[in-house]
N, C-alpha and C positions, 0 to 999 in steps of 0.2 A: 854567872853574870859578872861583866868588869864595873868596876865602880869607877865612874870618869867624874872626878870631885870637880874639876873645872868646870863641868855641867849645871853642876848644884851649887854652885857659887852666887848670890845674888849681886848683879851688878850695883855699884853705887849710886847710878842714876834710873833705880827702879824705884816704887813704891814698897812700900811696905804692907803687907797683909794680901788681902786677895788683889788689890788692884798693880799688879804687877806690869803696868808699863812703864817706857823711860822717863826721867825727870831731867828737868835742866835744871843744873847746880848753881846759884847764883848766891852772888854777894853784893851789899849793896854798901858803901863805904863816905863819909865826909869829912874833907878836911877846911882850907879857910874860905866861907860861903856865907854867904845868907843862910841859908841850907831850903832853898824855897824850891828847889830841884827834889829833896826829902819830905817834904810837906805834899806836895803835886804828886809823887808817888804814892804815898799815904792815902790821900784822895783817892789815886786810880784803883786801890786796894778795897775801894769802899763796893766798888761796880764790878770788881773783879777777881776778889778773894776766892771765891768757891770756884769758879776755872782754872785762876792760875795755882790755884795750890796741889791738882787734879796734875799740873805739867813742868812745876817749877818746886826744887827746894831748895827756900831761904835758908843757907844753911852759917850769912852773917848778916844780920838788919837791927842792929843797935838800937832803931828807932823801935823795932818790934819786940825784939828777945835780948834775953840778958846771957845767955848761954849760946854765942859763936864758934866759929871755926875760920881757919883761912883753907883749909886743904881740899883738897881736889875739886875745886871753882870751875864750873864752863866757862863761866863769862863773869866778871867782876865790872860792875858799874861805879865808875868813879866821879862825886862831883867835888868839886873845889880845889882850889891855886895849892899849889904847894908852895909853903913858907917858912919852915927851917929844915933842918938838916937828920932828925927825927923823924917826921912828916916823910921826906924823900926815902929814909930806910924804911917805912912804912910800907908805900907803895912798891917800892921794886921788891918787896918781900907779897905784899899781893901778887904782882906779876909773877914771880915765882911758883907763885901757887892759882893762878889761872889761866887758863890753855887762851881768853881772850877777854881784852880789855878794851872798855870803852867809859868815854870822857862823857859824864855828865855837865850839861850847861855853860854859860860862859867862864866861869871863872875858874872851870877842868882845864876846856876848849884852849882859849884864850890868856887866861891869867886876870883877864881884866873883870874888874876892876882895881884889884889886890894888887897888881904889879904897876898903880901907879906910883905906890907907894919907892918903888925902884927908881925915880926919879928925883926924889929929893935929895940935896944936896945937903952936907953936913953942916952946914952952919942952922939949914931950918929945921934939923932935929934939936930941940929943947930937951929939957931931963925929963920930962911927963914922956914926950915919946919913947926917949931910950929906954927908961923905967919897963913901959908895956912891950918894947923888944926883947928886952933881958928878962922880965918876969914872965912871960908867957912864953919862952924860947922859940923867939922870932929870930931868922937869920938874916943876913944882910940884903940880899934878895928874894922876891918873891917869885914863882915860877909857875908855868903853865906844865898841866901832867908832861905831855909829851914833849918837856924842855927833859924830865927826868927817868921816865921808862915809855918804852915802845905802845903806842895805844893803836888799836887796830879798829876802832870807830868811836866816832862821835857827833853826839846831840848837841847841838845848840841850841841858845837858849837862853835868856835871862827874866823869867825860869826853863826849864827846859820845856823844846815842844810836844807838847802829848801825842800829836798824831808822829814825829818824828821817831819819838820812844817808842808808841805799840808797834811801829815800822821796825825798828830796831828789834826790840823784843821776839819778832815773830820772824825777822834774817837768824836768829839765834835758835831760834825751838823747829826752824825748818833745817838749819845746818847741820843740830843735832838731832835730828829725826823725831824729831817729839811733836814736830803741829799737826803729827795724823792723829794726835789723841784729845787736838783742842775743841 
């Protein structure tokens, strides 16, 4: 008998133990937002924990687990403006590490409302502002995701729209063959 070890390899987007079909790898990530796109999610976790966990692993949700990964992501959902220069090596270090990115809500989408903050001219920044630019290492402009990495869908939204997302959600677990097991 040949021993063909590629065989016996567990894919990384399997289950573990007997339920051995695929999973979509997902990351869920916030940067400058309300975070009301994170909350709404949290929500939808309430009605749909015991299926999506059957087809989906969280394998980075901050709001959920203290123990993340960035590596081998299907899909990383992004919501909020990016707003310094940290923040942006953030994300394109996400992209990195996932095959597809999508913009949560408006302030992913768009930048707005964070990048109104782009418009102010220096005389109407006082030391109170500057103070909260420099202590919280805010950069000089504020950015929408896809001013800074490649995003291959998005939800709008301020908060994002739930039927858009489970739309979203389920173009993702059909692309990676996963909604024959929802």
């Amino acid at each position: 008998m040949i021993w063909d070890h590629m065989a016996t390899e567990r894919s990384p987007h399997q289950a573990s133990g007997s339920d051995q079909h695929k999973r979509l790898v997902v990351g869920w990530f916030s940067f400058t937002c309300c975070e009301d796109s994170t909350i709404l999610f949290t929500e939808l976790l309430n009605d749909h924990l015991d299926e999506w966990k059957k087809v989906m692993e969280f394998r980075h949700m901050k709001a959920l687990k203290t123990n993340n990964s960035l590596s081998g992501l299907d899909v990383a959902f992004i919501e909020g403006a990016i707003s310094s220069e940290s923040q942006a090596n953030e994300v394109r270090q996400i992209r990195e590490n996932a095959k597809y990115v999508v913009a949560i809500g408006a302030c992913a989408c768009t930048g707005q409302p964070s990048t109104s903050r782009n418009q102010f001219v220096s005389e109407q920044l006082n030391e109170r502002i500057r103070w909260y630019l420099g202590h919280f290492d805010y950069g000089k402009e504020v950015k929408s995701l896809g001013e800074v990495i490649e995003v291959d869908d998005m939800v709008r939204g301020c908060p994002m729209k739930v039927t858009s997302f489970l739309q979203t959600l389920e173009k993702y677990l059909y692309l990676f063959d996963v909604a024959q097991h929802v």
